[in-house]
N, C-alpha and C positions, 0 to 999 in steps of 0.2 A: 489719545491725549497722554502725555508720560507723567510723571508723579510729579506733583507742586513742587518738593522737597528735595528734586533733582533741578530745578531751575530756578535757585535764587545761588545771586551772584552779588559780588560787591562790588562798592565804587573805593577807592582812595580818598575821596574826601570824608570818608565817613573815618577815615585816620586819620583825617587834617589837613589832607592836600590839595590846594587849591591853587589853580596858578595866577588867581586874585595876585596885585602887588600889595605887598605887605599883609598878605591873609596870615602867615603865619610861622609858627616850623613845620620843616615838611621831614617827615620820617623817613627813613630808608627804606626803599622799597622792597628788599630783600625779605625786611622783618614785615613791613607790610601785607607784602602776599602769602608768608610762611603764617601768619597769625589768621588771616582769611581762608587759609587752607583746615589749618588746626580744630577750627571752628567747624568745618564741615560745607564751606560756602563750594559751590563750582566752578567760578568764572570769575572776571573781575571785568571792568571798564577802563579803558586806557589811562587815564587820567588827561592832568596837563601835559601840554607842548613837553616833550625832552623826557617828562619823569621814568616811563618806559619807552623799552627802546622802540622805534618804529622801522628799525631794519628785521622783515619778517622771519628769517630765520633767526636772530639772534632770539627776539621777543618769544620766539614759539620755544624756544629754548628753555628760555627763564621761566615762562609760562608752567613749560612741562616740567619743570623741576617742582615744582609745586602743584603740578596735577591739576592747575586748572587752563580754563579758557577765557579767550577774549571776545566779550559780546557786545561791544561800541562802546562809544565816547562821544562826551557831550562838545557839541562844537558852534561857538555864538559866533552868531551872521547879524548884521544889520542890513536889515533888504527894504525897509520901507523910507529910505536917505537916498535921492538918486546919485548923490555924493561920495558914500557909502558906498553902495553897494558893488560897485562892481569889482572892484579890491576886494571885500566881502568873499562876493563868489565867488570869485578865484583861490580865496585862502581855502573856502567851503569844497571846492573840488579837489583841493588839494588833500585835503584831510580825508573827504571820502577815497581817494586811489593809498591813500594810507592805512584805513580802516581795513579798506578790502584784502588790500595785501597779506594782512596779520589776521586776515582771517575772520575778522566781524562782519554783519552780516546788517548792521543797526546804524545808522547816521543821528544819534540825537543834537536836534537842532534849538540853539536857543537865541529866540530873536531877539536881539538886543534890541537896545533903546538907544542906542547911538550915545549915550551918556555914562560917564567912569562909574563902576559900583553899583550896586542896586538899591540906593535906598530915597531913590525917583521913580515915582510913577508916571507914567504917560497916557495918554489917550492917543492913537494915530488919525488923520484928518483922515477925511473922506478921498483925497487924491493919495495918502501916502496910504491907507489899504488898499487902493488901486496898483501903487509900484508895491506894496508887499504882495499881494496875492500874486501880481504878473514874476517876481524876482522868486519867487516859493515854489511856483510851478517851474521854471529854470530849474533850481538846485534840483527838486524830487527829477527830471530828468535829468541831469548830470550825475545825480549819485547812481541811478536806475543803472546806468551806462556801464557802470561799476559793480553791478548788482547788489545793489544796495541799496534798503529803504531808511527813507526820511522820516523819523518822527518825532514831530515838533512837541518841545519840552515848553507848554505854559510855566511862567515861574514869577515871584513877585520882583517887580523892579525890572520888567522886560516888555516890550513890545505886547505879549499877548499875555496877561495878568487873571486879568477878571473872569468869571464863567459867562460874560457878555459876550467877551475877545473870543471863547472856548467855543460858543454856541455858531458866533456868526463864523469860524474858520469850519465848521462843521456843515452849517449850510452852505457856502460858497466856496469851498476848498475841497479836494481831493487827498489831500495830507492826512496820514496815520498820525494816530498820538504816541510821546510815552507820558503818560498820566503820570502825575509826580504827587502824592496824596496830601504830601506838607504845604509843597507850594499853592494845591487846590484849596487847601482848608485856610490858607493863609491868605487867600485871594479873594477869598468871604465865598467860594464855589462848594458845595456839595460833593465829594469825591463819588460818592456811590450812587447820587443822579447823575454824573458826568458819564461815571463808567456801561451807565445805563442808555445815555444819549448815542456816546461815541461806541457802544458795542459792534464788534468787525472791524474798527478801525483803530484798535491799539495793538501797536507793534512792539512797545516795552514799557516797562514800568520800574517805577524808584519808589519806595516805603519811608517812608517817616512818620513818626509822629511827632505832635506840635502840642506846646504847654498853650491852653484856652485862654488865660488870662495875659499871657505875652503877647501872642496873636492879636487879640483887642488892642493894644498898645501899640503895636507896628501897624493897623489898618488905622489908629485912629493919628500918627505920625508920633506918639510922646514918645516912643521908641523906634532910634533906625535899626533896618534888618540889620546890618554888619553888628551890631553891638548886641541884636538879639541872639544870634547866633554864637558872640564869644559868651553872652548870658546864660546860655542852655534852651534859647527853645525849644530845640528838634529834638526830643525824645526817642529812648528804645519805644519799640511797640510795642501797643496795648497799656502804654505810659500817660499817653495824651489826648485830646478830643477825637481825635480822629477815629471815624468806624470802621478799621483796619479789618476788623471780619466780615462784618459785611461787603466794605468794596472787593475783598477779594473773593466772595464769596460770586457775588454778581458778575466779575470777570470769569471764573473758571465756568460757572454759571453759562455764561454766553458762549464758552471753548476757545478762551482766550489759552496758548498752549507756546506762550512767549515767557520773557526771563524777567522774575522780581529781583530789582535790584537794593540793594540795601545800601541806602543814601541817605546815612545821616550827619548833616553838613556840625563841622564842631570845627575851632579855632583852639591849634595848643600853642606854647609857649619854650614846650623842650621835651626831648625823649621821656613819656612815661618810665616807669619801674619795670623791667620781663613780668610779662603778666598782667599788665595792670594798663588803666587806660581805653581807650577807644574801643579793643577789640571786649571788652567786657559790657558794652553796650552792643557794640554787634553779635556778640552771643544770646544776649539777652530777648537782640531781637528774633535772631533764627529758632531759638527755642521756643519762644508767642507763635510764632509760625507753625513749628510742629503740631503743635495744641489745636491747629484749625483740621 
């Protein structure tokens, strides 16, 4: 197993970029990845559609100018719409022969709800986890083909939400997770029972922390996620409820020997000050981390 401290990476959203419409500013990706590097991170996540390049040599370029690497990108599918989907899959196959080219190795999948935004929840009927399970098993073969694994990103406002969604894809599915700690704790799920159920079956992971008394407010609807999110939920680590040592503890625990990604979702407004800003919560986080 190689060192924890050699495998955490970052995402771009955790500097504000989202390819959400109207999520936000999106920062330059130059200063982006030079400030993710700074920090001591290794890898990053593609982001949005266009934000890096997805022509492999140029990306592996960019990449290496800053000495890191690309280890997947989140990519929302609606597979339980038979309306949906098969548009879906095709965008979803496509992004995996993208993924692979640049070199990731990780398809994080997020099931949409077939609805704008996240701040609906759903339940899927009994015949539409029938076409998600049947469209789920498709993509993990098609990305496979790619050599590339699928794993599905539970998140709040998405198809698979709840530690219910978590439990029954776990008995009835063959899908890897990337456990995502924020959107578990956000979901009303247990991150470090989940990381205990799905143990051998997490293929990556995102860090967050989550402010306790927002969380209450977004599960009980007085506040939508998009608005909790320009509020501050998502905490540096070891900021917020979440038992950020413990789940990672239970992961390395089990020989989990995959990439923490440091995903904490925030909403700006305009280029921070050099220095200042986003990447001083993601320092903040990777140093709680060292401490473990």
């Amino acid at each position: 197993m190689t060192d924890m401290m050699s495998r955490i990476a970052g995402a771009p959203i955790t500097w504000g970029v989202d390819g959400s419409p109207g999520w936000g500013h999106l920062m330059d990706a130059d200063r982006v990845l030079a400030e993710m590097a700074e920090i001591g991170l290794k890898a990053t996540e593609l982001g949005p559609d266009g934000y890096l390049p997805v022509d492999p040599a140029e990306l592996a370029a960019k990449l290496g100018k800053y000495g890191l690497e690309l280890v997947g990108g989140f990519v929302p599918a609606v597979l339980h719409l038979p309306d949906r989907a098969e548009a879906d899959l095709d965008y979803a196959a496509r992004a995996a022969r993208t993924l692979a080219g640049c070199g990731a190795n990780v398809l994080v999948l997020g099931p949409g709800s077939g609805l704008d935004g996240y701040d609906t929840s759903i339940d899927m009927s009994h015949d539409e986890w029938s076409v998600f399970l049947g469209n789920l098993k498709e993509l993990m073969a098609s990305a496979a083909d790619e050599g590339l694994t699928v794993a599905l990103h539970q998140h709040w406002g998405m198809a698979i939400e709840t530690q219910a969604h978590v439990e029954r894809l776990i008995a009835e599915s063959e899908v890897e997770f990337c456990l995502d700690t924020g959107h578990l704790y956000l979901g009303g799920a247990d991150p470090v029972d989940i990381a205990r159920k799905a143990a051998g079956r997490v293929a990556h992971v995102h860090l967050k922390d989550v402010d306790a008394e927002m969380a209450k407010q977004v599960r009980s609807g007085e506040l939508a996620f998009r608005q909790s999110v320009i509020d501050g939920i998502f905490k540096p680590l070891g900021d917020g409820g979440v038992d950020i040592a413990g789940f990672v503890r239970t992961l390395e625990d089990a020989g989990f020997d995959g990439w923490y990604v440091l995903e904490q979702d925030c909403v700006l407004d305009a280029d921070p000050a050099p220095g200042e800003g986003p990447v001083g919560d993601a320092r903040k986080s990777f140093e709680y981390l060292a401490t473990l």
